[in-house]
DOTI-678607 format. One record per atom (N, C-alpha, C): y, z, x; residue in one letter; atom name; residue number from 1. Coordinates in Angstrom, 2 decimals. Atoms other than C-alpha are relative to their C-alpha. Last residue first. Example, Ala and Ser with C-alpha at 12.3 -4.5 7.8 and 13.67 -1.06 7.14 Angstrom:
% DOTI-678607
<c2->-1.19; c3->-0.06; c1->-0.82; residu->s; atome->N; num->2>
<c2->-1.06; c3->7.14; c1->13.67; residu->s; atome->CA; num->2>
<c2->1.09; c3->0.73; c1->-0.77; residu->s; atome->C; num->2>
<c2->-1.19; c3->0.00; c1->0.89; residu->a; atome->N; num->1>
<c2->-4.50; c3->7.80; c1->12.30; residu->a; atome->CA; num->1>
<c2->1.20; c3->0.00; c1->0.90; residu->a; atome->C; num->1>
% end
This chain:
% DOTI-678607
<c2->0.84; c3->-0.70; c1->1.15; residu->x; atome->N; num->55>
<c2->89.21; c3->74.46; c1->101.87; residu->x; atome->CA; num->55>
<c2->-0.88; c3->-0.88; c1->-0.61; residu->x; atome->C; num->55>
<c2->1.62; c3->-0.38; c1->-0.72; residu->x; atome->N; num->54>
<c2->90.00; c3->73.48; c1->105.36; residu->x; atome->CA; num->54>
<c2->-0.53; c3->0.28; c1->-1.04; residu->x; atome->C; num->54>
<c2->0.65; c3->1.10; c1->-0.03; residu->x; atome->N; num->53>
<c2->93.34; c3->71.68; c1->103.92; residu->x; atome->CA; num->53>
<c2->-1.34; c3->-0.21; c1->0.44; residu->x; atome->C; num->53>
<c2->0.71; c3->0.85; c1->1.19; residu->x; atome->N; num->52>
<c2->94.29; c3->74.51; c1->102.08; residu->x; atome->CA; num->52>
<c2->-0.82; c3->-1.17; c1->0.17; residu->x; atome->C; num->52>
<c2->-0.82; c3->1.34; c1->0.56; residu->x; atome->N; num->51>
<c2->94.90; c3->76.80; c1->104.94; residu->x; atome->CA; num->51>
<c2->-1.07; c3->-1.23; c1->-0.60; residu->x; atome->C; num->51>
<c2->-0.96; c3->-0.06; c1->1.55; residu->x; atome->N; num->50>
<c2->93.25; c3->80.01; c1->104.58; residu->x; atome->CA; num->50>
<c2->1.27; c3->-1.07; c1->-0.05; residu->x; atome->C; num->50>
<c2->-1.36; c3->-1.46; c1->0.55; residu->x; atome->N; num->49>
<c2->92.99; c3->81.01; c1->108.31; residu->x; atome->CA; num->49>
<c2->0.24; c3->-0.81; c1->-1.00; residu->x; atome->C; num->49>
<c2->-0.50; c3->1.19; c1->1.02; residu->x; atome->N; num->48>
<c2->89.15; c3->78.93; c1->108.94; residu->x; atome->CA; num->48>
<c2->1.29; c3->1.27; c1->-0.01; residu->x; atome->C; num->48>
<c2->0.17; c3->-0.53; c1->1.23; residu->x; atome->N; num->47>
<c2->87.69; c3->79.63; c1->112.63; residu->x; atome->CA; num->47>
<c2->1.18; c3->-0.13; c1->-1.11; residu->x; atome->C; num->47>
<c2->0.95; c3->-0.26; c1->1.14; residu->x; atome->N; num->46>
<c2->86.66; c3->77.65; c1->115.11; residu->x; atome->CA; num->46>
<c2->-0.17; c3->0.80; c1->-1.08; residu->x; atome->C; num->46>
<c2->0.24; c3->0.60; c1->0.76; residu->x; atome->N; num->45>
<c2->90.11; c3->77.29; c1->116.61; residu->x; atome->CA; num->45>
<c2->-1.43; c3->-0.54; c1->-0.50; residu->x; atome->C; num->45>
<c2->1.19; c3->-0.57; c1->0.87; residu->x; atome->N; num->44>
<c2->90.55; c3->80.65; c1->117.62; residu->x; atome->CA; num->44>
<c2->0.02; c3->-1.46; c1->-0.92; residu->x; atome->C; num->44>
<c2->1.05; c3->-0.67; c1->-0.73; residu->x; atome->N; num->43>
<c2->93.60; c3->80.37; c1->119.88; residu->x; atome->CA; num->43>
<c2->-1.38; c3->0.48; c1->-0.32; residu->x; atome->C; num->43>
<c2->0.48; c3->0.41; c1->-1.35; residu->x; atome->N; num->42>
<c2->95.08; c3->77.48; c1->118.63; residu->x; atome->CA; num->42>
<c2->-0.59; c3->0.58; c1->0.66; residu->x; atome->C; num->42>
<c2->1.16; c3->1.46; c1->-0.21; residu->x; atome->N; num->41>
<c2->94.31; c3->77.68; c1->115.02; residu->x; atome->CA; num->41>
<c2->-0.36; c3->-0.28; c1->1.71; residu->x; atome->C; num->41>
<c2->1.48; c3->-0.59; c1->-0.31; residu->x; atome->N; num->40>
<c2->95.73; c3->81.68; c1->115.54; residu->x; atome->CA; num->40>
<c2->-0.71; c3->-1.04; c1->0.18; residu->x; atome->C; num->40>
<c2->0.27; c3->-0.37; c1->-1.06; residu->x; atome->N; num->39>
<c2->99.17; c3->80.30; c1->116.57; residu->x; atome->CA; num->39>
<c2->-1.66; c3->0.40; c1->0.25; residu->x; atome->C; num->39>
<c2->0.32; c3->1.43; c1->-0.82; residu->x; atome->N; num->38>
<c2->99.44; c3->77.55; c1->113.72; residu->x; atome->CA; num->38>
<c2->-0.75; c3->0.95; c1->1.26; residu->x; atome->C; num->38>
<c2->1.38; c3->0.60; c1->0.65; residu->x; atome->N; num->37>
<c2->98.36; c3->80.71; c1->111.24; residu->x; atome->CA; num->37>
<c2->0.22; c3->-1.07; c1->1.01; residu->x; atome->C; num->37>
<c2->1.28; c3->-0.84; c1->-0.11; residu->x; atome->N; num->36>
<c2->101.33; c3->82.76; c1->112.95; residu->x; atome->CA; num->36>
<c2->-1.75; c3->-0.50; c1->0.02; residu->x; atome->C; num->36>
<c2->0.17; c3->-0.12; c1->-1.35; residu->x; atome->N; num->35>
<c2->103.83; c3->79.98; c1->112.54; residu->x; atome->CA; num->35>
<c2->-1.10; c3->0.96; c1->0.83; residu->x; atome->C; num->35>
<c2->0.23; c3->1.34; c1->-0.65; residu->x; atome->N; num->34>
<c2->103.02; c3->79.23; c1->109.41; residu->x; atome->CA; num->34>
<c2->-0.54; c3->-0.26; c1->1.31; residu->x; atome->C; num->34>
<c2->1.60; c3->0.11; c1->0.36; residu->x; atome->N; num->33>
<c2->103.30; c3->83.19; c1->108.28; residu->x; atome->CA; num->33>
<c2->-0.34; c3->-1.30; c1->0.91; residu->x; atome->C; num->33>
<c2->1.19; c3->-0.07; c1->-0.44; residu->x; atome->N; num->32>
<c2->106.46; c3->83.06; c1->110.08; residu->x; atome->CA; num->32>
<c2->-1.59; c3->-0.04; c1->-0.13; residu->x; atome->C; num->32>
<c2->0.17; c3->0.69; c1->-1.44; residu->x; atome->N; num->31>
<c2->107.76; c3->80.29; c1->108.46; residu->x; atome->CA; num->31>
<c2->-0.53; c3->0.81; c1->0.83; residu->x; atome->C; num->31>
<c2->0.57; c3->1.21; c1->-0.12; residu->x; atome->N; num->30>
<c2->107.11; c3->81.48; c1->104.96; residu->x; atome->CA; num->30>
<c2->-0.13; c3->-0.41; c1->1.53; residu->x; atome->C; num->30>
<c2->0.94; c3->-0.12; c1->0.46; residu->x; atome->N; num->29>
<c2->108.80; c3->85.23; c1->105.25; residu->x; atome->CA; num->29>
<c2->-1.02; c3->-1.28; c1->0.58; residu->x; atome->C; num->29>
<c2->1.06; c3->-0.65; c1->-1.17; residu->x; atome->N; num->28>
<c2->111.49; c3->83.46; c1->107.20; residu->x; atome->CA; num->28>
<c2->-1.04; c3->0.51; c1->-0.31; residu->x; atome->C; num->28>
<c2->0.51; c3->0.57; c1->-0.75; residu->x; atome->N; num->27>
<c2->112.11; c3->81.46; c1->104.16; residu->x; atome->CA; num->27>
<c2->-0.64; c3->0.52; c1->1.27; residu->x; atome->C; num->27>
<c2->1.07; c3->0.58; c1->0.86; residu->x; atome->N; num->26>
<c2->111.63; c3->84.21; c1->101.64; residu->x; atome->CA; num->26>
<c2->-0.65; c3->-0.95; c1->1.21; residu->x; atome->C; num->26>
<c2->0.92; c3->-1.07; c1->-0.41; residu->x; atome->N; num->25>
<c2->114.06; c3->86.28; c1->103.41; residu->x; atome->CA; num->25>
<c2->-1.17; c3->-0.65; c1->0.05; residu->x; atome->C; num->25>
<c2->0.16; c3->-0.01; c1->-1.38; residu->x; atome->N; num->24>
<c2->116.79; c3->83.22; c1->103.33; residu->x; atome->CA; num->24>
<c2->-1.23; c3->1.32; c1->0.56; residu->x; atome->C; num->24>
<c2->0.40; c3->0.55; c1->-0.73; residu->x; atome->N; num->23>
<c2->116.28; c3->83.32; c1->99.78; residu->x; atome->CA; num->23>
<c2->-0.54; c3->-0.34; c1->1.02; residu->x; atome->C; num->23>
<c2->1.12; c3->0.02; c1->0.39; residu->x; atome->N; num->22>
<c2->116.66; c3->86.44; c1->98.79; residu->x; atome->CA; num->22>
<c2->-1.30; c3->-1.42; c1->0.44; residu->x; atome->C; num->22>
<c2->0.67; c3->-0.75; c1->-0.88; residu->x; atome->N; num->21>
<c2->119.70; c3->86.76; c1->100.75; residu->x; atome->CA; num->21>
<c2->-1.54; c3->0.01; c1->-0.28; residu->x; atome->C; num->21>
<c2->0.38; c3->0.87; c1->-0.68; residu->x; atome->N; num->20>
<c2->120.95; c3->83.48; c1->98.92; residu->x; atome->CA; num->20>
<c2->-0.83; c3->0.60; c1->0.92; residu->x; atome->C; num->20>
<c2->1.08; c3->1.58; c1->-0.13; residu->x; atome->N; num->19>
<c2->120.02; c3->84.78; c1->95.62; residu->x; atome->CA; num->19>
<c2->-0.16; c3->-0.83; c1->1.59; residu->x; atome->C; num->19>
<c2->1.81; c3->-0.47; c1->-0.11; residu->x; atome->N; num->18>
<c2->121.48; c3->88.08; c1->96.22; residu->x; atome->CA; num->18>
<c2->-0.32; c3->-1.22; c1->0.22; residu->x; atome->C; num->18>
<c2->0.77; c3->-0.31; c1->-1.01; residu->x; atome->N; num->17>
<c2->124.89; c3->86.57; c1->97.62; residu->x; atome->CA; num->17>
<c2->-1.52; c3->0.42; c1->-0.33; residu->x; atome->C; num->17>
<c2->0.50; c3->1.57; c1->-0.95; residu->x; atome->N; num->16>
<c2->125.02; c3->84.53; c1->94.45; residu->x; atome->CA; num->16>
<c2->-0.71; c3->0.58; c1->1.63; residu->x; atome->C; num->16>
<c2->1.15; c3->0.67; c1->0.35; residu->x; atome->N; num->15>
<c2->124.52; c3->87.77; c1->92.18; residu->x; atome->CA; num->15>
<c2->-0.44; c3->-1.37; c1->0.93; residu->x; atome->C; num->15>
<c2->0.79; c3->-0.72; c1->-0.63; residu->x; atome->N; num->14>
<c2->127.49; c3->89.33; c1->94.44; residu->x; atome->CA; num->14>
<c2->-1.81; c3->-0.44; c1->-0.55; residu->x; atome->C; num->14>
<c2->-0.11; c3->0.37; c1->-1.44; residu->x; atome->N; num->13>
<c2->129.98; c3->86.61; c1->94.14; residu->x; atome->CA; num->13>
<c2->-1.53; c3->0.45; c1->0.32; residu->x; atome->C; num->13>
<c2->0.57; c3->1.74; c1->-0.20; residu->x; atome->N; num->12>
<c2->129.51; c3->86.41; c1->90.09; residu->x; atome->CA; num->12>
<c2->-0.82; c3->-0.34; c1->1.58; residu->x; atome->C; num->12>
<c2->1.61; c3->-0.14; c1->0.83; residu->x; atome->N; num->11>
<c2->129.48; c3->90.10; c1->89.53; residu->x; atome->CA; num->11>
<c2->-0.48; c3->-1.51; c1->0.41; residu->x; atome->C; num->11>
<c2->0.34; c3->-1.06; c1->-0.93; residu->x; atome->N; num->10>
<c2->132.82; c3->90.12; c1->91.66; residu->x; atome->CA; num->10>
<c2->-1.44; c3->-0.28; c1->-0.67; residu->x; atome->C; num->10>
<c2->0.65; c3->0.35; c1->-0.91; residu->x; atome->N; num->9>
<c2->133.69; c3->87.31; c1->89.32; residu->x; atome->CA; num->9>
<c2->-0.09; c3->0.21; c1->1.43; residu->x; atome->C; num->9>
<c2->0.78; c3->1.10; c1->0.16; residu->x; atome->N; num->8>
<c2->133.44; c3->88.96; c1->86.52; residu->x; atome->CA; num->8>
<c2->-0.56; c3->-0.72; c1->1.00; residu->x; atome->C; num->8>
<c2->1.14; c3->-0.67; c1->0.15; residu->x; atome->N; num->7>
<c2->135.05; c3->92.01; c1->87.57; residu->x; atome->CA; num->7>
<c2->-1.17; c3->-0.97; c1->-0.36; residu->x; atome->C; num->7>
<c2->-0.38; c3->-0.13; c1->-1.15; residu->x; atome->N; num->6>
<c2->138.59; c3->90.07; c1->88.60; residu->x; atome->CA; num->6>
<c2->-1.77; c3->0.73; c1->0.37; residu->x; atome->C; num->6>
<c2->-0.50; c3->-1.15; c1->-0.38; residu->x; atome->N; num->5>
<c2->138.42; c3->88.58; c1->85.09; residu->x; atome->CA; num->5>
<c2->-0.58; c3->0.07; c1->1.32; residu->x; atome->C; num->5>
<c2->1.77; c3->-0.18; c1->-0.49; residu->x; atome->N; num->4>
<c2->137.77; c3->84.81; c1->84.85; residu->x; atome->CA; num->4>
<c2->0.47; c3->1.47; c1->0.37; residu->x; atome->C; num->4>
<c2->0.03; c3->-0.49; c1->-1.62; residu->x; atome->N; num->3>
<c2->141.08; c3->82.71; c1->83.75; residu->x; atome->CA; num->3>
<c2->-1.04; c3->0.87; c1->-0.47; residu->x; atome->C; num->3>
<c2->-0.58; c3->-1.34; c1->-0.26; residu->x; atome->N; num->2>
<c2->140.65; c3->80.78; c1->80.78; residu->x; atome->CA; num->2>
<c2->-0.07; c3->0.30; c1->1.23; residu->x; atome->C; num->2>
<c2->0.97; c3->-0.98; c1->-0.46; residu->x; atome->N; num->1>
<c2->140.10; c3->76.95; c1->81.11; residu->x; atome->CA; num->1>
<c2->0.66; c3->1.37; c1->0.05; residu->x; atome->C; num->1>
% end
């Protein structure tokens, strides 16, 4: 195996951190929504928040 210039995998580190920051945004993104839509079922549960299983 060659060795991996010093710029390579600086490019390497920093594409992974995106992905994981992108990630981890995504999930909180997701969970609060969830958590939001569980909170409105309980306080307004006669009405529909756009979950699939009321559709």
């Amino acid at each position: 195996m060659s060795p991996v210039s010093r710029r390579t995998l600086e490019w390497i580190y920093s594409a992974l951190l995106l992905g994981v920051v992108v990630l981890s945004w995504g999930y909180v993104i997701y969970a609060s929504t969830v958590a939001a839509r569980r909170q409105l079922g309980k306080e307004y549960p006669d009405q529909m928040f756009a979950r699939s299983e009321n559709l």
